[in-house]
matplotlib code that plots the C-alpha trace (Angstrom):
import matplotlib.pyplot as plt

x = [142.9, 146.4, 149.3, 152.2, 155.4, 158.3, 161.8, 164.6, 164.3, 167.7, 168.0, 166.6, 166.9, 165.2, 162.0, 162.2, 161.8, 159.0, 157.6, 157.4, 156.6, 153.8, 152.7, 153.0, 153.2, 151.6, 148.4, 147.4, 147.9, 145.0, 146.3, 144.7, 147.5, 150.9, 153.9, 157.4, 160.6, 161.8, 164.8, 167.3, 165.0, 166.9, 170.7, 170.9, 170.5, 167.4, 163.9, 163.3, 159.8, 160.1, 160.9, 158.4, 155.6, 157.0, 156.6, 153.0, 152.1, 152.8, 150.1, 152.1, 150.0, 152.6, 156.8, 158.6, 162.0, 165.1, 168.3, 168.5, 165.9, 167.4, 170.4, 168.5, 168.5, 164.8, 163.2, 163.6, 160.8, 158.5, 158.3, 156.0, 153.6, 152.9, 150.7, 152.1, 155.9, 157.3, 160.4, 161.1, 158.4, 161.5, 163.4, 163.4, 160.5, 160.8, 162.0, 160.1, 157.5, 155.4, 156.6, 153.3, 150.0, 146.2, 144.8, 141.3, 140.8, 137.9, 136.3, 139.1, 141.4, 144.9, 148.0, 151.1, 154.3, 157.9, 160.8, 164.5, 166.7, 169.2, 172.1, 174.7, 172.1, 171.6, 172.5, 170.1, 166.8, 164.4, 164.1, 161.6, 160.2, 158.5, 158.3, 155.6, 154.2, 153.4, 152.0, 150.0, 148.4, 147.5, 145.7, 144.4, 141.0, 140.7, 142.4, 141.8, 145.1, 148.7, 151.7, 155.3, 158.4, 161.2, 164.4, 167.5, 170.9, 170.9, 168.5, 168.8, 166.7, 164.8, 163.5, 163.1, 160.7, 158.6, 158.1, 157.9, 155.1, 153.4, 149.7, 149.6, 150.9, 149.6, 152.3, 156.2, 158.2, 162.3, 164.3, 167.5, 170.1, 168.7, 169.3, 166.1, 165.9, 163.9, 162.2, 158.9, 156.2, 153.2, 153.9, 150.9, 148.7, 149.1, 151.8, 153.2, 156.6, 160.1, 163.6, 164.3, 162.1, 165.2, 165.9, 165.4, 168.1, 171.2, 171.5, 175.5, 176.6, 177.4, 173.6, 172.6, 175.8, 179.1, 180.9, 183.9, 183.7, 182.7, 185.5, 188.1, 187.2, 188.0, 190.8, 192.0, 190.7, 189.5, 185.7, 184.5, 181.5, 179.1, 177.3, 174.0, 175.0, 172.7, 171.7, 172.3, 170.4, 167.8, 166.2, 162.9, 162.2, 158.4, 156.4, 152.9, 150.5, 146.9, 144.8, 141.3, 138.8, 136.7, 139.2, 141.8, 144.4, 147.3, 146.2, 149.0, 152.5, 154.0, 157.9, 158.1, 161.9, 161.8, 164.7, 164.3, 167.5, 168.6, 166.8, 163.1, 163.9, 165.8, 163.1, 160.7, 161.3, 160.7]
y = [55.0, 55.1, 57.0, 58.2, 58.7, 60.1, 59.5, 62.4, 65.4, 66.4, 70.0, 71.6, 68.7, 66.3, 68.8, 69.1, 65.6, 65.8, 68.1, 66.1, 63.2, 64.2, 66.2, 63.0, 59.6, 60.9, 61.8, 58.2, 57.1, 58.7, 58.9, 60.5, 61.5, 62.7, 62.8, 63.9, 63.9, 67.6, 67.6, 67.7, 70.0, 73.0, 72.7, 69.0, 70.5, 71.4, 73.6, 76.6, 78.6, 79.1, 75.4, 74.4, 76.6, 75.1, 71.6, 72.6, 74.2, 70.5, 69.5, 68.2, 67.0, 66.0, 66.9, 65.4, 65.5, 64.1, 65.0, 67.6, 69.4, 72.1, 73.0, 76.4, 79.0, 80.1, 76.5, 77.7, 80.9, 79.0, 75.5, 75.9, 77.6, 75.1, 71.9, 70.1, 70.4, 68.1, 66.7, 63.6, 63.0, 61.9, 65.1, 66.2, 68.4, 71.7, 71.3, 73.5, 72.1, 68.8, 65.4, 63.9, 65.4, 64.0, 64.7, 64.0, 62.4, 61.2, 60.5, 59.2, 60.4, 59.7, 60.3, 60.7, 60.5, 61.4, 59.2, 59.4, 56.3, 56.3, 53.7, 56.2, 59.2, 61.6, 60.7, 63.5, 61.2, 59.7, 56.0, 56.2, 53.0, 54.1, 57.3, 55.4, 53.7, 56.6, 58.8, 55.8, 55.4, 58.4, 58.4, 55.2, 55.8, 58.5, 58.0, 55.1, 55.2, 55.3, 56.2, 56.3, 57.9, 56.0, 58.2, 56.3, 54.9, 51.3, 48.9, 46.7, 49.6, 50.4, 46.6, 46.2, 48.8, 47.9, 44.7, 46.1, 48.5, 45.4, 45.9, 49.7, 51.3, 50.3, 52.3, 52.1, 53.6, 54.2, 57.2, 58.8, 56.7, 57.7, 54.6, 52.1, 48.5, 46.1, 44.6, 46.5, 44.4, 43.5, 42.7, 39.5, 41.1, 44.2, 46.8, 48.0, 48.3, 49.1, 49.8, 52.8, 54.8, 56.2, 59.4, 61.9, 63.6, 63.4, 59.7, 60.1, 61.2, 59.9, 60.1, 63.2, 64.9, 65.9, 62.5, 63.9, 65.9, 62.5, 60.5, 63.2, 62.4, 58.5, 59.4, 62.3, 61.5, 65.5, 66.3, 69.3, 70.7, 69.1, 70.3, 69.3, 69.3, 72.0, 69.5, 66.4, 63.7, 62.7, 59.7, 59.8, 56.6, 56.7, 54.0, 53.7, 52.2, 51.0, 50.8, 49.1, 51.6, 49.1, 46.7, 49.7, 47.2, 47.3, 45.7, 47.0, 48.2, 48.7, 50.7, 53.3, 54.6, 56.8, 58.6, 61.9, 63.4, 66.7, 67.8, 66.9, 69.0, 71.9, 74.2, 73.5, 76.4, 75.2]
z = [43.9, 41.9, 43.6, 41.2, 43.4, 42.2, 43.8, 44.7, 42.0, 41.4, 39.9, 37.1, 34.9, 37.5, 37.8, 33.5, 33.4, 35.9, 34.0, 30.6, 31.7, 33.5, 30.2, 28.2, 29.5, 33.0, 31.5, 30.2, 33.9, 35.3, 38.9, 41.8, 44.3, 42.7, 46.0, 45.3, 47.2, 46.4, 48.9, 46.3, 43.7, 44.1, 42.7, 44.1, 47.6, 49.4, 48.3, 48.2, 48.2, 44.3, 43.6, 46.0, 44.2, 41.2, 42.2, 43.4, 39.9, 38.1, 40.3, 43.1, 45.9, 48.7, 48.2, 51.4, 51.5, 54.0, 54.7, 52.6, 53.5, 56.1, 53.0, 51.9, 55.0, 53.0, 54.4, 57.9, 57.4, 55.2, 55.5, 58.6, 56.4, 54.5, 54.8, 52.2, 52.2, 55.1, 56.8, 58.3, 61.1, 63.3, 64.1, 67.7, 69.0, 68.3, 64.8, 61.9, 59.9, 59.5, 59.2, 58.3, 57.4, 56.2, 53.2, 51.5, 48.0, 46.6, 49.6, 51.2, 53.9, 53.2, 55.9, 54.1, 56.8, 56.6, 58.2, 57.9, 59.0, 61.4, 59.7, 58.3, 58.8, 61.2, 64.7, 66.5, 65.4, 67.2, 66.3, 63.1, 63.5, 67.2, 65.7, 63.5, 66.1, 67.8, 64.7, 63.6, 67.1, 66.6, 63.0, 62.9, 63.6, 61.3, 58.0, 55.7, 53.7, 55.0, 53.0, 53.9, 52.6, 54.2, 53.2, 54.3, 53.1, 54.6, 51.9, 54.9, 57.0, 54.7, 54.4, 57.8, 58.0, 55.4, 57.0, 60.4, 58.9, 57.0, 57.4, 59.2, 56.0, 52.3, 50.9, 52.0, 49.5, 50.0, 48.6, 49.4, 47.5, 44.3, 42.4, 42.0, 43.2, 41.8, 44.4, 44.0, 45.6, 47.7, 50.7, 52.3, 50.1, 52.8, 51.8, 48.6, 49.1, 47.3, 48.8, 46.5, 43.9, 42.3, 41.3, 38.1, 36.9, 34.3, 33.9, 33.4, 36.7, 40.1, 41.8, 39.6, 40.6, 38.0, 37.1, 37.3, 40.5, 42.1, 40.4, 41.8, 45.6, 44.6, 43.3, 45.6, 48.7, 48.8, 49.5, 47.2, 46.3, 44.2, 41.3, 39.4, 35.6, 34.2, 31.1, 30.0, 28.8, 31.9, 33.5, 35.6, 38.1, 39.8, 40.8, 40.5, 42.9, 42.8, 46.3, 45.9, 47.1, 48.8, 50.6, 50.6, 50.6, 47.4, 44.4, 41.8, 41.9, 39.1, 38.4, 35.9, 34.3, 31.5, 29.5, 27.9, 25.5, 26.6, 23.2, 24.1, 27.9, 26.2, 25.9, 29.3, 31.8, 35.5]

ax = plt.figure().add_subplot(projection="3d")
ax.plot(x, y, z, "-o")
ax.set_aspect("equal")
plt.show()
């Protein structure tokens, strides 16, 4: 089974890249299970239900997000209606929405989960690591393959819990910092792991956000808004991953970074 995973959409031009790149390069892949982080798919912050249909329309199968996720008021009245748009697993009870769901594919059953790390995050989480425990205690018995969206800023975290999920999980995947590490691998022939996917969006900018509004808080010390450049020539980081069938342990993982001129992405609507 092959899993293409894309890393933090950012904006318009993160889900036009998406878009042509599954209609190209994506269709020689021949993968099974496409999953998304779409936290950062509308304007750089948050989803709404139009981007999220959007998403689903590419032939998303799974968009979880992270910090992000609450930005657009809209999330609060329909994430909950939906099976396949979560938030991290770890927010209190209570909280609107999934943060992990199962899902069937080729005869398989495959739990896809939702964690956001605590190390310069959100203070008001449970601890994501016994948050894992505890979700995985619960599926075990009943799903074959187990996938993980770790969304946190500390590459230290994020390591640690790939190797602290080492043989539960096949897949542990990092996004939230938006640039991608090179450290894809397989972890005692057990887990498929890397610290960040990376993002798609304009390649020149500060993490898919306006260079120069960026380069005015170093230089200012002044927060402002951000802003997702509405074109611009555009990268697209994803990872693919291959799970034997039979063993259902990780056989292949492989990086992907393409780069698309603003030309080629002009005329996509999404």
């Amino acid at each position: 089974m092959r899993f293409l995973i894309v890393g933090d959409i950012i904006g318009n031009p993160g889900r036009r890249a998406l878009k042509k790149f599954l209609s190209t390069e994506g269709k020689s892949l021949n993968y099974d299970f496409l999953i998304v982080n779409g936290e950062n798919a509308a304007g750089g912050f948050g989803i709404t239900k139009k981007v999220y249909q959007t998403l689903k329309d590419l032939g998303v199968d799974v968009i979880t997000t992270g910090n992000h996720v609450w930005d657009k008021k809209e999330t609060f009245s329909f994430i909950g209606e939906t099976k396949d748009l979560l938030r991290p697993a770890n927010f209190p009870e209570g909280v609107p929405g999934l943060g992990w769901n199962i899902f069937d594919r080729k005869g398989l059953k495959i739990a896809v989960i939702n964690l956001m790390g605590l190390t310069f995050m959100n203070p008001y989480l449970e601890n994501p690591f016994l948050t894992f425990d505890r979700i995985y205690e619960e599926i075990k018995p009943r799903v074959d393959i187990v996938v993980v969206d770790f969304h946190a800023e500390a590459t230290s975290e994020k390591q640690a819990f790939g190797l602290y999920a080492k043989g539960r999980a096949q897949i542990v995947f990092g996004t939230h910092t938006h640039v991608p590490t090179a450290d894809e691998r397989i972890i005692d022939g057990e887990t498929a792991y890397i610290t960040d996917v990376g993002m798609s969006g304009v390649r020149d900018t500060v993490i898919g956000m306006n260079f120069k509004e960026s380069i005015s808080l170093y230089l200012t010390g002044i927060k402002k808004k951000f802003h997702v450049p509405d074109k611009g020539d555009t990268v697209f980081n994803a990872l693919v991953v291959d799970i034997d069938e039979n063993s259902l342990k990780p056989v292949k993982v492989e990086r992907i970074q393409k780069f698309y001129p603003w030309e080629e992405l002009r005329g996509l609507s999404v």
